[in-house]
C-alpha positions as CSV (number, residue, x, y, z in Angstrom):
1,X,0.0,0.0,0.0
2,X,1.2,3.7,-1.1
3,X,-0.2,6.4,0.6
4,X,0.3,9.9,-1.0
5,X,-1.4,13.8,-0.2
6,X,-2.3,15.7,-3.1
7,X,-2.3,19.7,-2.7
8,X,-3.7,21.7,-0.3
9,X,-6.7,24.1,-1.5
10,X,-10.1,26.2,-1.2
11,X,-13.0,24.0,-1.9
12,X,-16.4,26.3,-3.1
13,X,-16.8,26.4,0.8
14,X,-14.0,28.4,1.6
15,X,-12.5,25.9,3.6
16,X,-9.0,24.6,3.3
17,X,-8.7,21.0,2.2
18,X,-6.4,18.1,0.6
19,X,-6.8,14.0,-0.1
20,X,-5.2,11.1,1.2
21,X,-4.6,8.6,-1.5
22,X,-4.3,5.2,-1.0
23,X,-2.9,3.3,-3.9
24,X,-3.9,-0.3,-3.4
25,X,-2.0,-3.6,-5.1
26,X,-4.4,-3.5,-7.7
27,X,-3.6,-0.3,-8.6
28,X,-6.9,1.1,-7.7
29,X,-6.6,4.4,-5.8
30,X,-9.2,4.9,-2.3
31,X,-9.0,8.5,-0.8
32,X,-10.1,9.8,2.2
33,X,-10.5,13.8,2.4
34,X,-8.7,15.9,4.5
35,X,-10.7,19.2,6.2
36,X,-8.8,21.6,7.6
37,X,-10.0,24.0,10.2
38,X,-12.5,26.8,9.4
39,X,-10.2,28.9,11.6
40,X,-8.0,29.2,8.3
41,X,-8.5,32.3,6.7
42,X,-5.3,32.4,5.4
43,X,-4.3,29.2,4.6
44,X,-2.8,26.2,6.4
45,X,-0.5,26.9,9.4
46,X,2.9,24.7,9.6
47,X,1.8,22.8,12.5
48,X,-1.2,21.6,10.2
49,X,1.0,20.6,7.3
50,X,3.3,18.9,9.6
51,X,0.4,17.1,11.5
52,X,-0.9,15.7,7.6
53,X,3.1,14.7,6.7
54,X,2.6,12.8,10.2
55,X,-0.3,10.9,9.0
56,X,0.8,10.1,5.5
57,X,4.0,9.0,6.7
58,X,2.5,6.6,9.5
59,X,-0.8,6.0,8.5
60,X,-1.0,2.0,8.9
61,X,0.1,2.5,12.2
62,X,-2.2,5.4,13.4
63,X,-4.9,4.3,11.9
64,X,-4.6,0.8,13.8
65,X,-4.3,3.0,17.4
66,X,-7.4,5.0,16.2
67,X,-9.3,1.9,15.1
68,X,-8.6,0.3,18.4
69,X,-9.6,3.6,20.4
70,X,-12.6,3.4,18.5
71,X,-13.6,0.0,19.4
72,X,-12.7,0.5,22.8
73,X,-15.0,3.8,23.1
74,X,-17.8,1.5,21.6
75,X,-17.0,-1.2,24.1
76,X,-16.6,-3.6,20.8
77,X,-13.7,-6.1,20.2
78,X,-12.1,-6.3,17.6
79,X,-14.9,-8.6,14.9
80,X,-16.3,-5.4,14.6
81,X,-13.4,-3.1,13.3
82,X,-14.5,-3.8,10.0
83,X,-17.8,-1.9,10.2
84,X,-16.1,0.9,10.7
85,X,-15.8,3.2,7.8
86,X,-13.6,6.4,7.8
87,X,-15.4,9.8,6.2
88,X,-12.6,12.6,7.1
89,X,-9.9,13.4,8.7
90,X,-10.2,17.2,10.4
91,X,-6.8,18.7,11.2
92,X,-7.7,21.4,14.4
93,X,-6.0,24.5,14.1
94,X,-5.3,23.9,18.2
95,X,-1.5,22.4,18.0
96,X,0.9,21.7,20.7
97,X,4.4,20.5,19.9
98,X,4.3,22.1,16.4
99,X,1.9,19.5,15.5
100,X,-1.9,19.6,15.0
101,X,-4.6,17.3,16.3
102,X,-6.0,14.9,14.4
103,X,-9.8,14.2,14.4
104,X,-10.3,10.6,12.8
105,X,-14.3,10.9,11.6
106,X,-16.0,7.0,11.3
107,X,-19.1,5.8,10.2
108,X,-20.5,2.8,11.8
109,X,-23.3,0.7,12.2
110,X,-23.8,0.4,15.8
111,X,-24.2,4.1,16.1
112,X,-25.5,5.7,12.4
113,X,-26.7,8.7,13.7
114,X,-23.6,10.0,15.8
115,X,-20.6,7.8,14.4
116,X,-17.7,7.7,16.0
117,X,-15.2,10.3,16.3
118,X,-11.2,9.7,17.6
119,X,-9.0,13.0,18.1
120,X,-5.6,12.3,18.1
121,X,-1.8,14.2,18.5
122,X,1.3,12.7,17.8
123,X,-0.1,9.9,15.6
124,X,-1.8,8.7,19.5
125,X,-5.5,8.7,20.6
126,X,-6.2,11.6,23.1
127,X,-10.0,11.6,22.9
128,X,-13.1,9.6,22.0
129,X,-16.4,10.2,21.2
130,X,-19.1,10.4,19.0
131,X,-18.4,12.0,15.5
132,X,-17.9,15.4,16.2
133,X,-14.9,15.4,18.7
134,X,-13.2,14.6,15.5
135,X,-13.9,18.4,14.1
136,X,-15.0,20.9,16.8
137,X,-12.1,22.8,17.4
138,X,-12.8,23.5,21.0
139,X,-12.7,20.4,21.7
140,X,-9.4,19.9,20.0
141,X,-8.2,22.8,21.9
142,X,-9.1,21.4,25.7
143,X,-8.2,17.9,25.3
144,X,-4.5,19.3,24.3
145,X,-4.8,21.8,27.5
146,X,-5.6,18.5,29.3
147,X,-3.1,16.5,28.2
148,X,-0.2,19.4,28.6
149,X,-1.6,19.3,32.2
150,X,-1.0,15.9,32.7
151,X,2.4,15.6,30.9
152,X,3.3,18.2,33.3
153,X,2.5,16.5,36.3
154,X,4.0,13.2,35.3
């Protein structure tokens, strides 16, 4: 599997935005799209495009911690990974580290309405939820004050 990130741009929404291809065997090419932040006005920050190089880089392996966060938030084992299906990935504006979070957005049929929704930094898992702690910024922004708080005290 080759993973590759096309160019960032506008979509007709005004907001910031790239793919993630994934180039299987076959040759056939999956992609996932990448939202940045509304908070963008002026385009990606370098803590954003770092956080994306991050996740192209390591996908296989962030995507299994996410997965597994997921599961674990839905109190599922593992049978059920494959039901889950990944819609975006929403890279927060909030950053610590010179690295964005992550939110990992997921489809799945336990839970159609409100999905499931991973925010990570670092390539690992820092919250869980429904769908949208994947992209609400403010919630990006106090799970990364929590987890400076507790890196501090450790």
């Amino acid at each position: 599997m080759k993973l590759a990130c096309a160019g960032v741009t506008r979509n007709r929404y005004g907001m910031w935005e790239t793919r993630l291809y994934e180039v299987l065997h076959s040759g056939e090419k999956r992609s996932v799209l990448i939202l940045l932040s509304e908070s963008c006005a002026n385009g990606p920050t370098a803590s954003q495009m770092a956080a994306i190089a991050q996740v192209t880089q390591d996908f296989a392996v962030i995507f299994d911690r996410v997965t597994s966060a997921a599961l674990q938030f839905s109190s599922l084992d593992a049978s059920h990974a494959s039901k889950l299906r990944l819609v975006h990935l929403h890279v927060a504006i909030a950053e610590r580290d010179g690295l964005a979070a992550v939110g990992f957005e997921f489809d799945c049929d336990w839970n159609p309405e409100a999905g499931v929704g991973i925010l990570t930094h670092d390539g690992q898992p820092i919250l869980a939820g429904q769908a949208d702690v994947a992209c609400l910024e403010w919630k990006a922004s106090q799970a990364l004050t929590t987890l400076a708080a507790s890196k501090q005290q450790a």
